[in-house]
C-alpha positions in Angstrom: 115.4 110.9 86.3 119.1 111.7 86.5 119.5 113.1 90.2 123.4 113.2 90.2 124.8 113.1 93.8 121.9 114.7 95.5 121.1 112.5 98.6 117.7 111.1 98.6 116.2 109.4 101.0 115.2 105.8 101.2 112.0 104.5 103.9 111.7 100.6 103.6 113.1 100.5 100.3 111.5 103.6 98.8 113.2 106.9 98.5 112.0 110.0 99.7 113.6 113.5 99.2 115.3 114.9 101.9 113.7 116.9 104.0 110.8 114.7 104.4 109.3 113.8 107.4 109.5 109.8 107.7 110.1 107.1 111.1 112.3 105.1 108.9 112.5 102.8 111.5 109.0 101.5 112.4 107.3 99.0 110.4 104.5 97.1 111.2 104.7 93.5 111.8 101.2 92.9 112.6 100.1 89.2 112.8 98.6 88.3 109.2 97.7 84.7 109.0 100.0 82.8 106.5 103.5 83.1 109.3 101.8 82.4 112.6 100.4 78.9 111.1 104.6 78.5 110.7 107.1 77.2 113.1 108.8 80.7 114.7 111.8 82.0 112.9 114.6 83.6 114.0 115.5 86.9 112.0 119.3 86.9 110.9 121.6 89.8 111.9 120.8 93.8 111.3 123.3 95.4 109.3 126.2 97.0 111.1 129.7 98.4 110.3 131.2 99.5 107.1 131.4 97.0 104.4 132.3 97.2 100.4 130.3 95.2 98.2 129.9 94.6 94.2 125.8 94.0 94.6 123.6 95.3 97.1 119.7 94.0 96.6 117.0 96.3 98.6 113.8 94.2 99.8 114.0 90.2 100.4 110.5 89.8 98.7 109.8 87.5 96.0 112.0 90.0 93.5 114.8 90.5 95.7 115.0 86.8 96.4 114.8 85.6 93.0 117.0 88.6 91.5 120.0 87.9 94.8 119.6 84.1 93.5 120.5 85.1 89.7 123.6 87.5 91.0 124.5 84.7 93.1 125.1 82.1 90.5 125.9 84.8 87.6 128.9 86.0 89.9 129.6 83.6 92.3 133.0 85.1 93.8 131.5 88.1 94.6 129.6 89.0 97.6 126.0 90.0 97.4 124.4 91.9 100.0 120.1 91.7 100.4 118.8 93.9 102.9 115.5 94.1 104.4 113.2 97.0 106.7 111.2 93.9 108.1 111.5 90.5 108.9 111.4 88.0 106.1 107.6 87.5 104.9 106.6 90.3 107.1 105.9 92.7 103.5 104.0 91.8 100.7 105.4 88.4 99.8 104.1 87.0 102.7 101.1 88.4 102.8 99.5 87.1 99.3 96.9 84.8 98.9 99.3 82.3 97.6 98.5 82.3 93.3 101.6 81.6 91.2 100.0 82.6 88.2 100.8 81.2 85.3 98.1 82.5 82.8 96.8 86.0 83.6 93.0 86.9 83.2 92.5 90.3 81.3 89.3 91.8 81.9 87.1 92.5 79.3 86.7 91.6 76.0 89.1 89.2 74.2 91.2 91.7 71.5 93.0 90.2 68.3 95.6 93.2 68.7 96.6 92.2 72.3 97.5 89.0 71.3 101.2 89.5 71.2 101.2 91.6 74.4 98.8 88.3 75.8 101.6 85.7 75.4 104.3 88.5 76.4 103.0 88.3 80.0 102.0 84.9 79.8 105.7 84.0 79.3 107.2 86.4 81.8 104.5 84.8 84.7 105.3 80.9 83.3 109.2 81.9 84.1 109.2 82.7 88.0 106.9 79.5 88.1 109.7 77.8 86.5 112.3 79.3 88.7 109.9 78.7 92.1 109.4 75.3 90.6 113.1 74.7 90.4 114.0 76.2 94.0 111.5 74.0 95.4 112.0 71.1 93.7 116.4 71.1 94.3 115.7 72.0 97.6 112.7 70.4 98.8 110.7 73.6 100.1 108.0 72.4 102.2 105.5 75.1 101.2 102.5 72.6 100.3 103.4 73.5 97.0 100.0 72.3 94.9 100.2 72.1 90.7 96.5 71.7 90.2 95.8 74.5 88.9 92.8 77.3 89.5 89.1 77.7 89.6 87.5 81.0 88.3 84.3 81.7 89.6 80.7 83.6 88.5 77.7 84.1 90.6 76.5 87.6 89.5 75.7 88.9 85.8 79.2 90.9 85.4 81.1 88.1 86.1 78.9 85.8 83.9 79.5 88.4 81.2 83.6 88.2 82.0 83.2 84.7 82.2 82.2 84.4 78.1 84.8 86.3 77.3 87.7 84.7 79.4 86.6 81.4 77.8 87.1 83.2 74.4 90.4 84.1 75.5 91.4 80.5 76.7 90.3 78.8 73.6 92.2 81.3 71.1 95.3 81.3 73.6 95.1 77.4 73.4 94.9 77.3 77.3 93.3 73.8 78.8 90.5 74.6 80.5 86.8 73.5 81.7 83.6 74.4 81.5 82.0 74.3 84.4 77.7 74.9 85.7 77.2 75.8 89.1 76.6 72.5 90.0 79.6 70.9 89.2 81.7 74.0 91.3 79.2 73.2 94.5 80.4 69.8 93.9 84.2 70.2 93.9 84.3 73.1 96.2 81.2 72.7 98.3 79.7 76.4 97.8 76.6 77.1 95.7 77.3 80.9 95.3 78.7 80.5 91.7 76.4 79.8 88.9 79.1 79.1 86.7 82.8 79.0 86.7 86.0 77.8 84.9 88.6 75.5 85.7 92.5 76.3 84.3 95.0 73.2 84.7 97.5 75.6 84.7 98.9 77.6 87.9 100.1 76.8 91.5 98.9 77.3 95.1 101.7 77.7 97.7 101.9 78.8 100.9 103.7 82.0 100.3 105.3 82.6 103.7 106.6 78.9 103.7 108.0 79.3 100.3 109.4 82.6 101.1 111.0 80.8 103.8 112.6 78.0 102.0 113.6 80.4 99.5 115.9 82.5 102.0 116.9 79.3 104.0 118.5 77.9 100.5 120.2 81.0 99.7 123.9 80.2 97.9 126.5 81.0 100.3 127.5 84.4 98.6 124.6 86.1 99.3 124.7 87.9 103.3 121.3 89.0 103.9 120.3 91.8 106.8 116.7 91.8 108.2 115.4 94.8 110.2 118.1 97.0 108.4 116.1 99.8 106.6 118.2 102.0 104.1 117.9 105.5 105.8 120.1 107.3 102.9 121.3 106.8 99.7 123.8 108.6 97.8 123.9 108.5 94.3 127.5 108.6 93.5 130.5 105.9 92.4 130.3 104.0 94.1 126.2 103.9 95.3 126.4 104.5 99.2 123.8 103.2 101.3 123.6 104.6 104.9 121.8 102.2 107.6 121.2 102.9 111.4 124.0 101.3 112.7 126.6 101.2 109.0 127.2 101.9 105.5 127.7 100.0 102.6 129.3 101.0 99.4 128.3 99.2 96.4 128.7 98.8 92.6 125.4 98.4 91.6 122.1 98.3 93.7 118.7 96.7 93.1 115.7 98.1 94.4 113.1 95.3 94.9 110.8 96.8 97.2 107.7 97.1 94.9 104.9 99.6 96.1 107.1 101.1 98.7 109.3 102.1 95.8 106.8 104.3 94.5 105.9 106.6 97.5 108.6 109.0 96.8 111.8 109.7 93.9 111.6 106.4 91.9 108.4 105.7 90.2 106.8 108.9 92.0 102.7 109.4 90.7 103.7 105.9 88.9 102.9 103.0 91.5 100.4 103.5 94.1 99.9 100.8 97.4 96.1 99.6 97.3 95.6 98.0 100.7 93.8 94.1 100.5 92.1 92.3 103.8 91.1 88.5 104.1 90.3 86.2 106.9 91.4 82.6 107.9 89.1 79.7 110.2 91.0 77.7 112.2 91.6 74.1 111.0 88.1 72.2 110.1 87.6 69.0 111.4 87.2 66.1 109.8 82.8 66.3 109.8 83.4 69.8 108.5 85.4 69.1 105.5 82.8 66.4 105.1 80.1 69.5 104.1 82.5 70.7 101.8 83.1 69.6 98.2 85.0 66.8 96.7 87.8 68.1 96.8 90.4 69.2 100.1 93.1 71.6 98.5 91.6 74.3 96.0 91.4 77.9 94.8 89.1 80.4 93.5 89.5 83.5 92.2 86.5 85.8 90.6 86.0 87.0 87.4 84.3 90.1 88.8 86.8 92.6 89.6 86.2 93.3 93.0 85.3 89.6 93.8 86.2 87.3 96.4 89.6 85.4 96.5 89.3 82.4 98.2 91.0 78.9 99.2 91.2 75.8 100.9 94.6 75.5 102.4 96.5 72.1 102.5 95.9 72.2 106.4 92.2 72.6 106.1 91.3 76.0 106.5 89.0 78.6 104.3 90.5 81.7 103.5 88.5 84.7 102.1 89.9 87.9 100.8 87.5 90.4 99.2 88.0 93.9 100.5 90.6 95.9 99.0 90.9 99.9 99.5 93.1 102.9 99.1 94.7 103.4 102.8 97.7 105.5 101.9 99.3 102.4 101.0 99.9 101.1 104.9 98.0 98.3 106.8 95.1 98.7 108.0 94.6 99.7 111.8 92.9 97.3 114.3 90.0 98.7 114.2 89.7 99.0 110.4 91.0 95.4 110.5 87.8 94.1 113.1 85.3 96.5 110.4 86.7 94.8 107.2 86.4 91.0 109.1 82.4 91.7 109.6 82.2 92.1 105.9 84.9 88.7 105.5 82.2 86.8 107.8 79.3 87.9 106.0 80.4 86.7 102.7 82.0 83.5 104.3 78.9 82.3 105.4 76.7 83.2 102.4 79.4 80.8 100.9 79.5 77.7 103.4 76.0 78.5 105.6 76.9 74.8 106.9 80.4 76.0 108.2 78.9 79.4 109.7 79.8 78.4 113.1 83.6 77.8 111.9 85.0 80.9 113.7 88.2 82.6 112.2 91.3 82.5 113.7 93.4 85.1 111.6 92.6 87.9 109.8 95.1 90.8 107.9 95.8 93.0 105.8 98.7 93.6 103.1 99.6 95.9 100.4 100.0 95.2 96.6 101.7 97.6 94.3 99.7 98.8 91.4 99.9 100.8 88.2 97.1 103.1 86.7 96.8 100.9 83.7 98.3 97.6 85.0 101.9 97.6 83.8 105.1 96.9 85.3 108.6 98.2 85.9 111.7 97.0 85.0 115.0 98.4 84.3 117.4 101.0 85.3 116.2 104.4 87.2 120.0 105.5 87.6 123.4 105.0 87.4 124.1 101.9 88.7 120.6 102.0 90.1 118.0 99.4 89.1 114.3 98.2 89.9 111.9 96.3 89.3 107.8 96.4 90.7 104.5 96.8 90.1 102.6 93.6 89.8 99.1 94.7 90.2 98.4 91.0 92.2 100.4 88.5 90.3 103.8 89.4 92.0 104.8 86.0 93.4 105.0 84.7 89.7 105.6 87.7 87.9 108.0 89.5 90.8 110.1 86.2 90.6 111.0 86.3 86.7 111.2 90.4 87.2 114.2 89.4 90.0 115.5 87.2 87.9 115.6 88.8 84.8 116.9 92.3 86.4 119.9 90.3 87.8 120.7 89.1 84.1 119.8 92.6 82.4 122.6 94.5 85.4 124.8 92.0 84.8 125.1 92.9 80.9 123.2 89.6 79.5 120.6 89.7 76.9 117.5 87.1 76.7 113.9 86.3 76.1 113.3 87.2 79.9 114.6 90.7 79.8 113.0 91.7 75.9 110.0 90.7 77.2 110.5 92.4 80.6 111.9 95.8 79.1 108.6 96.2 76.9 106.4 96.4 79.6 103.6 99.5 78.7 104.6 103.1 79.6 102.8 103.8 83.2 100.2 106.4 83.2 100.8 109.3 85.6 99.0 109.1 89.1 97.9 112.9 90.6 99.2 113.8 94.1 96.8 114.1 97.2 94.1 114.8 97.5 93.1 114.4 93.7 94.4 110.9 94.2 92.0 110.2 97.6 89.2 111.4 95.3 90.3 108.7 92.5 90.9 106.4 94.5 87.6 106.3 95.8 86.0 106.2 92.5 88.3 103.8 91.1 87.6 101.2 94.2 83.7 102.2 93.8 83.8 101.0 89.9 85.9 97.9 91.2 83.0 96.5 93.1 79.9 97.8 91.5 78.1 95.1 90.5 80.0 92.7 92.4 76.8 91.5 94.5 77.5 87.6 95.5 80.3 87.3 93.6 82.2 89.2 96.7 
């Protein structure tokens, strides 16, 4: 897409064309669980003035962190700008259930052929959990940061069926697992929905809005960053201009880290499409209520039905569901589609843990994930002196951490594992426009969940 110096323009880190009716200024900062359990934080500065820069980085999610980090250290006299439309954690980074994935679950069938492009992804997600590792290790994140791995669950006949074939897939892979009946999930995790399940020693729970936290708060000293400064133009000239309410900034090279919202309009248009997630938290359980629970305190669970229920037991002892997810025009969901989607959390909470069902909930949200047609990613540049990254179809803390990363390293002219492995990401199918994609949507969500029955 070579748009030469037409001005486009850009609505929390996506770019619409001009002419477009937008309110690039209001974003929602509704209250979604994982920040309010956090100390308050104060925002740093908007972006004002005129200012000349070598780097600017768009979106201060798990990407733009991790890719401003890179630049940082790769070109450490020159100042890096990282701008954000919201406060820190207030997009999807924050929002997550919390999964640094380190070995992804394909659905379906195990296939020889695949192998390659198996370990491919498996190699990109095992690098941001080095990187996050790293970070939180040299600068001692609190972010109950919990190496145990992950539990995969099975209560209904799809998922039992996806649960013979993920184990095929472990063993060829050589990935330690167990094995596990019903009985021995009720007793680690204190539920008796699941007939059957898995346990994988590799991956990391984290509390995403801490980590995202420590991340920005350990920043190198190069790096300005800007919250509540939402690109309102961008001009696609020599260099890259970047108009704001209150400035502009002229840059070199820009990166685009802003995921779904990249794809509403001009980059990764009909490619990337914003499917809108929901989950609940209780409130802290007391001590004779963790006492109903399984053996163990900190733990998560994620289905291997499609459209199944994600769900953990925090380090601060609280149960967190997620297990609706819907086309909404990729925004959050309103208050009142937020109270509907929390009846349908509660149900399925207590069909889980009938001896907590008088544990009310304390939070409950929404967030957006950016996904592909047929689950690949993006990487690379889009124009001159342009470059993104996005996409992760659910694994983006991992995966949108060694994307960041490795897009810093492929502007900055370097060649390695990372990027090969990056760059060969799938070609996206194309999405159709409204209302074709409502329609599809619909159906796609529908085939999602059918069959999903307890396992939601």
């Amino acid at each position: 897409m070579n748009l030469g110096n037409v001005k486009v323009t850009l609505f929390a880190g996506y770019f619409r064309m001009e002419g477009q009716e937008m309110n690039p200024l209001n974003f929602s900062n509704d209250q979604h669980g994982w920040a309010e359990l956090l100390p308050a934080r104060k925002p740093s500065k908007k972006l004002r003035g005129e200012h000349r820069v070598p780097w600017v980085v768009i979106g201060a999610g798990f990407t733009g962190l991790a890719c401003a980090r890179r630049l940082a250290e790769l070109h450490s006299d020159d100042e890096i700008f990282l701008v954000d439309a919201r406060a820190v954690g207030q997009a999807a980074s924050g929002r997550n259930a919390g999964y640094a994935v380190n070995i992804s679950h394909f659905p379906g069938a195990y296939v020889a052929e695949k192998k390659h492009e198996y370990e491919r992804i498996n190699r990109i997600n095992r690098a941001g959990v080095e990187l996050l590792r790293t970070a939180v290790s040299d600068h001692s994140i609190d972010c109950a940061w919990c190496e145990k791995g992950f539990y995969y669950g099975a209560a209904d006949q799809h998922a039992l069926e996806q649960r013979a074939h993920f184990l095929r897939y472990l063993n060829i892979m050589k990935v330690a697992h167990s094995p596990l009946d019903g009985s021995q999930m009720a007793e680690r995790l204190g539920t008796s929905v699941y007939k059957s399940g898995v346990y994988v020693d590799d991956g990391v729970l984290v509390q995403p809005a801490a980590l995202v936290y420590g991340l920005v708060d350990s920043l190198p000293k190069n790096i300005k960053l800007f919250e509540h400064s939402a690109v309102l133009k961008i001009r696609t000239r020599n260099p890259v201009c970047l108009e704001f309410e209150h400035g502009t900034v002229k840059a070199d090279k820009v990166i685009v880290a802003t995921n779904s919202e990249a794809g509403s309009i001009g980059f990764l248009k009909r490619y990337v499409v914003g499917s809108t997630l929901a989950g609940s938290f209780t409130r802290v359980l007391s001590a004779d209520e963790l006492a109903k629970l399984g053996s163990l305190r900190q733990w998560g669970v994620l289905s291997l039905h499609g459209g199944g229920a994600t769900v953990r037991s925090t380090a601060d002892g609280r149960i967190m569901l997620l297990n609706t997810a819907e086309y909404n025009g990729g925004a959050l969901l309103s208050a009142r589609q937020l109270a509907e989607r929390r009846k349908i959390h509660r149900e399925h909470f207590e069909r889980r843990f009938p001896q907590l069902s008088d544990v009310p909930f304390e939070f409950s949200w929404s967030g957006v994930e950016g996904v592909s047609r047929n689950g690949t990613n993006f990487f690379g540049k889009q124009l001159e002196n342009i470059y993104l990254a996005g996409g992760y179809n659910g694994s983006g803390v991992s995966k949108g951490t060694a994307f960041g990363a490795g897009l810093a390293d492929y502007a900055s002219g370097a060649q390695s594992q990372l990027i090969t492995d990056c760059l060969a990401s799938a070609p996206a199918m194309w999405i159709p426009p409204r209302p074709i994609l409502d329609i599809g949507a619909v159906y796609k969500q529908r085939s999602r969940f059918k069959g999903v029955g307890l396992d939601r």
